[in-house]
Every structure is written in C-alpha cells, then in structure tokens.
ZAMARGU-4260 file (C-alpha; in steps of 0.2 Angstrom, whole numbers, plus 5000, padded with zeros to 4 digits):
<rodrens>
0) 5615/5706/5142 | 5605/5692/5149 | 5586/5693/5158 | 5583/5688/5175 | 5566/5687/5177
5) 5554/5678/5190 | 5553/5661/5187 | 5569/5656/5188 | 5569/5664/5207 | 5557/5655/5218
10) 5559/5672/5228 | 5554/5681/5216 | 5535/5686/5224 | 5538/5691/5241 | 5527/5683/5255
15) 5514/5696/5265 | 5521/5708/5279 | 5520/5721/5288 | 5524/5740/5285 | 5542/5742/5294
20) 5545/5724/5296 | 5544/5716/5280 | 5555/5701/5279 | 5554/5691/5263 | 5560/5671/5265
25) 5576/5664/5268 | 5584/5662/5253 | 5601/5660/5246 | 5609/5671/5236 | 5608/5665/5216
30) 5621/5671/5206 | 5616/5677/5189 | 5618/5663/5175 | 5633/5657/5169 | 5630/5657/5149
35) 5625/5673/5152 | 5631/5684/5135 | 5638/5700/5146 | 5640/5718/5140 | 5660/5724/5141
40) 5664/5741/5147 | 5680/5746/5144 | 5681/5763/5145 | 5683/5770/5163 | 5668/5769/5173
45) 5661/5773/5190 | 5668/5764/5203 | 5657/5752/5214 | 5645/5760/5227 | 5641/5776/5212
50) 5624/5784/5211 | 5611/5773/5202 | 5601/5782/5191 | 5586/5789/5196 | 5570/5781/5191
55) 5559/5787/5177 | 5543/5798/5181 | 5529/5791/5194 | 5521/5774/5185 | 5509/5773/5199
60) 5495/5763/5196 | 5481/5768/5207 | 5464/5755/5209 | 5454/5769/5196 | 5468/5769/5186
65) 5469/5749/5184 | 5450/5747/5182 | 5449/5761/5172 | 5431/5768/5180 | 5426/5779/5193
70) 5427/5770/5212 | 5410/5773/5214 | 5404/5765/5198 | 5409/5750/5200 | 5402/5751/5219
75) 5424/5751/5226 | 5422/5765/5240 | 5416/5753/5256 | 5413/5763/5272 | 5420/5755/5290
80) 5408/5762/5304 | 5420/5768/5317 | 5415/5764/5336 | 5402/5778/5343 | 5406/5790/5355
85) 5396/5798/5368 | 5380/5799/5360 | 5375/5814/5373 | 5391/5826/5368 | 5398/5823/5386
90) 5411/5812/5391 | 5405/5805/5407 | 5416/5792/5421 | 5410/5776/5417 | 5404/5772/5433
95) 5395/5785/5442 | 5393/5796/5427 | 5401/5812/5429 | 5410/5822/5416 | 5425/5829/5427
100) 5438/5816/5420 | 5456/5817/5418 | 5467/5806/5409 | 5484/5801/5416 | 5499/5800/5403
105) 5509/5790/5416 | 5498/5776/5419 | 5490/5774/5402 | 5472/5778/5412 | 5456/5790/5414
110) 5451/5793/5431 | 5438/5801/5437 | 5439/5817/5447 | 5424/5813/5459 | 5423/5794/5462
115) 5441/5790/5457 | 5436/5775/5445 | 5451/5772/5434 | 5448/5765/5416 | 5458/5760/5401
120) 5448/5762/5381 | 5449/5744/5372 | 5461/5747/5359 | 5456/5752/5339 | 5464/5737/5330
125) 5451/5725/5343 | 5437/5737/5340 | 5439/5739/5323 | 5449/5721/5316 | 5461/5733/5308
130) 5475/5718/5307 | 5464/5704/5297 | 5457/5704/5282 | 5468/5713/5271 | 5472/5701/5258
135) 5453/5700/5258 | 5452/5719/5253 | 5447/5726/5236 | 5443/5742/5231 | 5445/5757/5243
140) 5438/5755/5262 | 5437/5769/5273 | 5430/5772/5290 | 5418/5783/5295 | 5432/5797/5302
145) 5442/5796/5285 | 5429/5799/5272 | 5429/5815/5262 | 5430/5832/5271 | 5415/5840/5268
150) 5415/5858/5276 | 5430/5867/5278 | 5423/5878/5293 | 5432/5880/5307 | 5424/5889/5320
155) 5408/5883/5326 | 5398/5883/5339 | 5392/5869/5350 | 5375/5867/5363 | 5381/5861/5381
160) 5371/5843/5383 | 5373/5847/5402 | 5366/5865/5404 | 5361/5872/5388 | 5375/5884/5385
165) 5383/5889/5368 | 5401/5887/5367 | 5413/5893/5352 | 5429/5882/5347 | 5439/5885/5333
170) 5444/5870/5328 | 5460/5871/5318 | 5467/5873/5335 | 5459/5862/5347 | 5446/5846/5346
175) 5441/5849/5363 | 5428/5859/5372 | 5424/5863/5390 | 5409/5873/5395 | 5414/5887/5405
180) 5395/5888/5414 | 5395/5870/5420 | 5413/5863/5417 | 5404/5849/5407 | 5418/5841/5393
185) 5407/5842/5376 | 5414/5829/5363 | 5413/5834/5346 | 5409/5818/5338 | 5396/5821/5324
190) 5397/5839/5329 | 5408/5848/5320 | 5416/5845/5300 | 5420/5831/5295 | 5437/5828/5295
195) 5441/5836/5312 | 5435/5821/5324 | 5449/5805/5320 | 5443/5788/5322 | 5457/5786/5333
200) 5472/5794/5345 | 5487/5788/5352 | 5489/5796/5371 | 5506/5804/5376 | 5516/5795/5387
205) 5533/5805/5389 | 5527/5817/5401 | 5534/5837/5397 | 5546/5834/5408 | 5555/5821/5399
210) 5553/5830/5382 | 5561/5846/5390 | 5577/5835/5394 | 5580/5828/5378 | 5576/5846/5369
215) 5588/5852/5380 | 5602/5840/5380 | 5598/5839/5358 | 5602/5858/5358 | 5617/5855/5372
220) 5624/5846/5358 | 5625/5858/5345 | 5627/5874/5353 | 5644/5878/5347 | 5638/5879/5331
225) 5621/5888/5334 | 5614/5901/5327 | 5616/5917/5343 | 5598/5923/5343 | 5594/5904/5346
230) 5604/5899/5359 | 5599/5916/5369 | 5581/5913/5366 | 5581/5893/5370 | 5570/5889/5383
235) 5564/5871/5383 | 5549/5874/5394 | 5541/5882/5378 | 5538/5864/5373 | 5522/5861/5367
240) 5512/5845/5365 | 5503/5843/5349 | 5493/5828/5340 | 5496/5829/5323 | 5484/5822/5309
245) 5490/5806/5300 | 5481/5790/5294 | 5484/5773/5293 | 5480/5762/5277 | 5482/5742/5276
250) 5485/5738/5257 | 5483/5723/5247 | 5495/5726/5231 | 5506/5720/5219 | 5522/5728/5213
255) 5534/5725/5198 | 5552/5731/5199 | 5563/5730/5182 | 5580/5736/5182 | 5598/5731/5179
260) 5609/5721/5189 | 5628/5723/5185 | 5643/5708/5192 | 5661/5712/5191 | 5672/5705/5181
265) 5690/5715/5179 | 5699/5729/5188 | 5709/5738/5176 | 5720/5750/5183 | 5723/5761/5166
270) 5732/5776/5177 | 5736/5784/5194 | 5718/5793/5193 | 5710/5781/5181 | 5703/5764/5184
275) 5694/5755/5170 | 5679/5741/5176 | 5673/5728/5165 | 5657/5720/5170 | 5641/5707/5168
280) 5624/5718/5164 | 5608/5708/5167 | 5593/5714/5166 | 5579/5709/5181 | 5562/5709/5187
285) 5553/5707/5204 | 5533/5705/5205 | 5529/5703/5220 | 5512/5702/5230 | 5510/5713/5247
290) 5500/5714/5263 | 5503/5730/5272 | 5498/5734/5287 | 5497/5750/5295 | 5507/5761/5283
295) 5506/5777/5292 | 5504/5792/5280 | 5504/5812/5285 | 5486/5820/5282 | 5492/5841/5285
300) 5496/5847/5268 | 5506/5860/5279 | 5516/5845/5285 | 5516/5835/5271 | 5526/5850/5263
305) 5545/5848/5267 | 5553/5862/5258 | 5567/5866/5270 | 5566/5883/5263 | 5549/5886/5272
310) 5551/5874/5288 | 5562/5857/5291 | 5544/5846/5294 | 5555/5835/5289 | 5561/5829/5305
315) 5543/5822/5311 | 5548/5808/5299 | 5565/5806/5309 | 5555/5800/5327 | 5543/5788/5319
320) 5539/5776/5321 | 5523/5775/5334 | 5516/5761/5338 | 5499/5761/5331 | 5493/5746/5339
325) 5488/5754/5353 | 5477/5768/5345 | 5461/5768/5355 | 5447/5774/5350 | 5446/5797/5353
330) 5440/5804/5365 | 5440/5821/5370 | 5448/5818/5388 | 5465/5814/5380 | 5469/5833/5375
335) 5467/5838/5392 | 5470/5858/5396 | 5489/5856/5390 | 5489/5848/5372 | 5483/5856/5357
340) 5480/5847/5340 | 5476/5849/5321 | 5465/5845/5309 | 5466/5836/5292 | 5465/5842/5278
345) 5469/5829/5267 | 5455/5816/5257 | 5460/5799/5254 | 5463/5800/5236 | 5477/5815/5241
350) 5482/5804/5253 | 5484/5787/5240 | 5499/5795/5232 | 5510/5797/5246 | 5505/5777/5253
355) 5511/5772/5236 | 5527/5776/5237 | 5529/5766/5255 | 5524/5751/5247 | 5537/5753/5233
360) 5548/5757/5247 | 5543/5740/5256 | 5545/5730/5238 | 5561/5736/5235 | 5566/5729/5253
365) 5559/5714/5249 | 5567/5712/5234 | 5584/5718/5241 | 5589/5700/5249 | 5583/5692/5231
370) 5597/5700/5222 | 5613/5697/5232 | 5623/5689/5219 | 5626/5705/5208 | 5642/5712/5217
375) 5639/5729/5209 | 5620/5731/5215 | 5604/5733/5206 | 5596/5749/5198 | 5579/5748/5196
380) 5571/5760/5181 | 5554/5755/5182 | 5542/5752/5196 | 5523/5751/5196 | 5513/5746/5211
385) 5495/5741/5207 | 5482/5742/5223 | 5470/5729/5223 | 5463/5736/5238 | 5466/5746/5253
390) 5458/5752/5272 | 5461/5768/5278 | 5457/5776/5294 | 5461/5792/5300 | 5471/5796/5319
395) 5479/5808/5330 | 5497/5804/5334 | 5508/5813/5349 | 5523/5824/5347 | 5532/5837/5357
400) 5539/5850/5348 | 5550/5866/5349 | 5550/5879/5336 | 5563/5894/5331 | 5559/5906/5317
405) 5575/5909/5309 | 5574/5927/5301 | 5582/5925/5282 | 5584/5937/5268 | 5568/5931/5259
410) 5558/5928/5275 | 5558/5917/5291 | 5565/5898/5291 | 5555/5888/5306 | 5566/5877/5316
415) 5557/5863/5325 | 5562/5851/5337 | 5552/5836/5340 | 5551/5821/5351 | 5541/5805/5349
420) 5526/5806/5362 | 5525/5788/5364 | 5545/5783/5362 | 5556/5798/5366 | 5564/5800/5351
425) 5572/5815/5346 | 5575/5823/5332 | 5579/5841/5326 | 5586/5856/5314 | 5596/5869/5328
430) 5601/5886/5314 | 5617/5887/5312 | 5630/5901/5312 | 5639/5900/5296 | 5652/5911/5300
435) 5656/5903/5318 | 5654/5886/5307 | 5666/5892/5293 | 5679/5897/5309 | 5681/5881/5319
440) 5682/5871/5302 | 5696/5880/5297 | 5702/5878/5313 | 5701/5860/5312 | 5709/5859/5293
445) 5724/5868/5300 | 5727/5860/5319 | 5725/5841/5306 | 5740/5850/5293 | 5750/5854/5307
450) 5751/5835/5311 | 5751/5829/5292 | 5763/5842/5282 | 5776/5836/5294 | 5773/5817/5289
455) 5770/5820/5273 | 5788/5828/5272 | 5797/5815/5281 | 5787/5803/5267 | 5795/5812/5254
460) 5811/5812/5259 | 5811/5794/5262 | 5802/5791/5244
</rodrens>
C-alpha cells in the first residue's frame, strides 16, 4: 500500500470552472510509483469494472459548519438587490404606456397590443453580474427574491393600480393577475409572500405545438409495451406549460477526495468459473479548489422528492440542462393566459445540501483525468466539500409536461412526460403492461433459441 497524495501531482488542485463544463488542465497520465510496496490479493476477486464501494455517510461541510457560528453572527448572509419591477403593479409597453402586452415565445419579444412596440428585457446575468466575482465570494449571498419565505399564504388579494378593483389569485397555482374590470396586468412584485415572485425566468421558446410532437412520437415509441388505459387515454394536446421553481447558486469551494486506486498486475485463471486478480492498492487524495457558476438546484420539495413509488419527478432531471444565461429579469407578461407556475417552498439553507453534492459531483470529474494511470479505477471513501462562499438567486424555468395517474394496489403512480421549454428535450416514464412485457420477452428468448439450440448442437458434435 503506497499514498498518492497532492504534491507529487501538479494537477492535483483543479483550476476554476463552470458547472457542466468543468475541464481540469491538460495533463498526462502519471502512473502510480514504482517502489511502491503493493498489497497482493490472491484469493478470487471482482473482475475489472465491479461496483466500487459506496462512500461513507454525508461529510458535508457547510460555511456554519466550518466557522462553527451562526451566519448572522459573524455578519455572513449578504443581500443582492435584485432589479425593481413596476413599481405601479402594472406592467405597461414601454413606449406608449399601456398594459395590454403579449409576449411572443417565437421571437424571444413583448409586443404591445395597442402600438405594436416590440421589446426584449436586458438579461439577469448583465443586470445582476452573476458571472464575476465568485472566487471573491465568502459567506452566503442571496438576492432579494431568494431570501427566507416568510408567509406561507397563498391566496391573497391584490388592489388594481389601474381602477381600484380587488382581485383574488391563489398563488400556488399562478404568479399572474389580470383585472377582470379594466384588463390591467397587475404584477405581484412586493405584493404577495416572499418566495412567490423569482428574481428571474427563462421564457418558453418550443411552442405547444412542438412539445405535442415530441410527446407523441416519445409515447409512439413505446406503445407496444404500454400500459392499456394509457394508450387509450393519450392525448398530447393535454400538454401543459408550467415554470417550475429552481435556483441558481455560484460557489467558491474547496473539496477533498481520499480513496483507493488499484493497478493490475496478474490474471490468474484458477478455473473455468473462477479467475483469481492480483493487484497494486494505493491510496490517493485530491484537494481541489472550485469556482462554480450556475449550479442549478430544484426549490419544490414536491419536486425535489423522487420516490418513484409516488411520481417519476425524476425525469425533469433527464431534459436539463437550460441555459441560464439568458434568464431576464420576471415579469408577469411571460406567463401569458396558457402557462401556469409554482411556487418555492424551499430557503436557502434547504437548498445548500442538494448544491453540495453537484460540487462533489464537479470534483470528482475533475479529478477523473488526474488518475488515469490506475487501470482498475479509483474508489473514493471520503469526500468533504467546504464552501467558502456562495450566491444564490432564485428563477422560473420552462417545461412542458404530460401526466398519467397510474392506479396501483397502494394508491396512484403519476407518470409525467416532460420536455425542455427552451431545448426540446424529451424525457419520460410511459406505465408499462407487465403482462404484455413478460409475453413479447418470452417471445423473443424463444424466436433467439430457435436460432442458437441448432448451433450450439452442431458445436457439440464437432467438439
């Protein structure tokens, strides 16, 4: 057993990056030293390629954890004004005033209904400087949309600007408002609980249209093998367009990874169903310092639970990733009358567990082109990820979905496909039909024997 450890890897701490595309230096691939003193296995082992130990429980190290005070007593929670909206409660044309404006998914434009000015919003990351300053960043930084929810009331009631008129919204199903008396579009900036108004959103750009087309043709695929009740029931045009709650942090970390790398050194073959491996054990260890920007975490506890026993929310992870680049800042014209949306429910420090584990995930593909010279790969056991500072800001992102409630012994099963409202990506769970599954398998096991038997036959007597 010999140790690898950092200084003899010049690679060892990886350079800043970004979330998603992190890519450490160009370095070649060190092989592990050759006075090394290496443990022998004899006995058989797992071949090359077998499951790597799990790693022990969570050793996340949290900013609170590492000072060991409160945030706010050691003055760490700093507060990011986020851009004002209409300060009147109406969203008006920027020309001429009026608040009959439509946005247009298509061209990436609000137009006004009376004038027909068309407009773009300056983008978040401009308004804000969300890409610089982050290895500048210590403690926790949050803008004004992210802080704390403070009220958990959903409907509420809000005073027309325009005419005067009290309209009631319930806001765990929409962030828009519309006065019936004088059509005026009401923001809700500063109106309603904190939490339900996003610093930011990310405007559709696949129309319905195009969302119904790849539904259908994701469910065309699997039909044969789908449930009955859902291929009866299918009907893409139920579509529905929703922006879901996430937030995006920037983080200024460091992370340690310890593990075991293994070389090989002999194949034995002790039998026809045995092999025996002897190899090299090392142990190793990455510290690495990180800039992240724009890890993308979910903010809907109902989301952010992926018991498939409940609902496959799973697959909104399968159509990421957005490009959050182009947030601008929200406003209440992007819902239009055909998408709906939903509110966080999730504070920051809920949140910071979940963002600490993509870093991890980001270290340990940094690390992956710094141990290349153990053949056998590298287990890590211990991982710790210490945030030196982070900036979080909270958003609405776009996603078509489809949902089927699957009827199960214990209750319902909800089925969702989604597509990326700014990609087209598609991804979804379609319930399958055991029984019909369990047929055509079989049927496929025994048109594949009628082929092989005779081979193996004509093997055998040549043997």
């Amino acid at each position: 057993m010999t140790t690898d450890s950092s200084p003899e890897r010049p690679s060892d701490v990886g350079p800043a990056g970004q979330a998603g595309i992190f890519q450490p230096e160009p370095a070649a691939a060190v092989p592990p030293p050759p006075a090394a003193q290496p443990a022998e296995a004899s006995a058989p082992q797992p071949a090359a390629g077998a499951p790597v130990p799990a790693p022990p429980a969570d050793p996340l190290e949290t900013l609170s954890e590492a000072t060991g005070l409160p945030l706010e007593d050691e003055g760490g929670v700093k507060h990011l004004q986020t851009p004002e909206g209409a300060k009147d409660g109406a969203v008006k044309c920027a020309r001429c005033g009026a608040t009959e404006v439509r946005f247009n998914p298509a061209t990436g434009m609000f137009m006004c209904a009376f004038c027909r000015y068309e407009w773009a919003e300056a983008t978040l990351d401009e308004a804000m400087g969300l890409s610089v300053g982050i290895g500048d960043l210590k403690g926790t930084t949050m803008s004004t949309a992210a802080a704390d929810i403070t009220d958990d009331q959903a409907l509420i009631t809000l005073k027309c600007q325009g005419c005067g008129a009290e309209v009631v919204i319930d806001t765990e199903h929409n962030l828009k408002a519309r006065c019936h008396w004088c059509k005026s579009v009401l923001s809700l900036n500063n109106r309603i609980p904190n939490g339900a108004v996003p610093d930011g959103i990310l405007p559709f750009a696949i129309s319905k249209e195009q969302a119904m087309a790849s539904i259908k043709a994701f469910a065309e695929e699997r039909k044969a093998f789908a449930l009955k009740e859902f291929s009866e029931a299918f009907r893409p045009e139920n579509v529905m367009g929703v922006y879901l709650p996430y937030m995006t942090v920037d983080g200024n970390v460091t992370v340690k990874l310890e593990g075991l790398g293994e070389t090989l050194v002999a194949r034995v073959r002790v039998n026809k169903d045995e092999t025996a491996y002897k190899v090299n054990s090392y142990s190793v260890e990455r510290d690495m310092d990180l800039l992240v920007d724009d890890v993308v975490v979910e903010t809907s506890s109902s989301k952010v639970n992926v018991n498939s026993a409940i609902s496959t929310n799973n697959i909104i992870n399968a159509i990421l990733p957005f490009d959050v680049k182009n947030i601008v800042r929200f406003n209440a014209n992007y819902l239009g009358d055909s998408f709906t949306s939903q509110r966080r429910d999730m504070d920051v420090d809920e949140a910071e567990g979940y963002a600490a584990q993509h870093f991890l995930t980001i270290a340990r593909g940094a690390a992956h082109g710094t141990v290349t010279g153990y053949d056998r790969g590298v287990a890590w056991q211990a991982e710790q990820v210490h945030i030196h500072g982070s900036r979080w800001t909270s958003l609405l992102l776009p996603v078509w979905l489809y949902g089927f409630a699957e009827k199960k012994r214990n209750g319902y099963v909800t089925h969702y496909i989604a597509v990326n409202g700014r990609t087209g990506a598609t991804m979804g769970s379609v319930p399958i039909n055991t029984g019909k599954a369990l047929g055509i398998s079989i049927g496929v096991a025994a048109a594949i024997s009628v082929v092989t038997w005779p081979l193996g036959l004509i093997a055998l007597a040549m043997s």
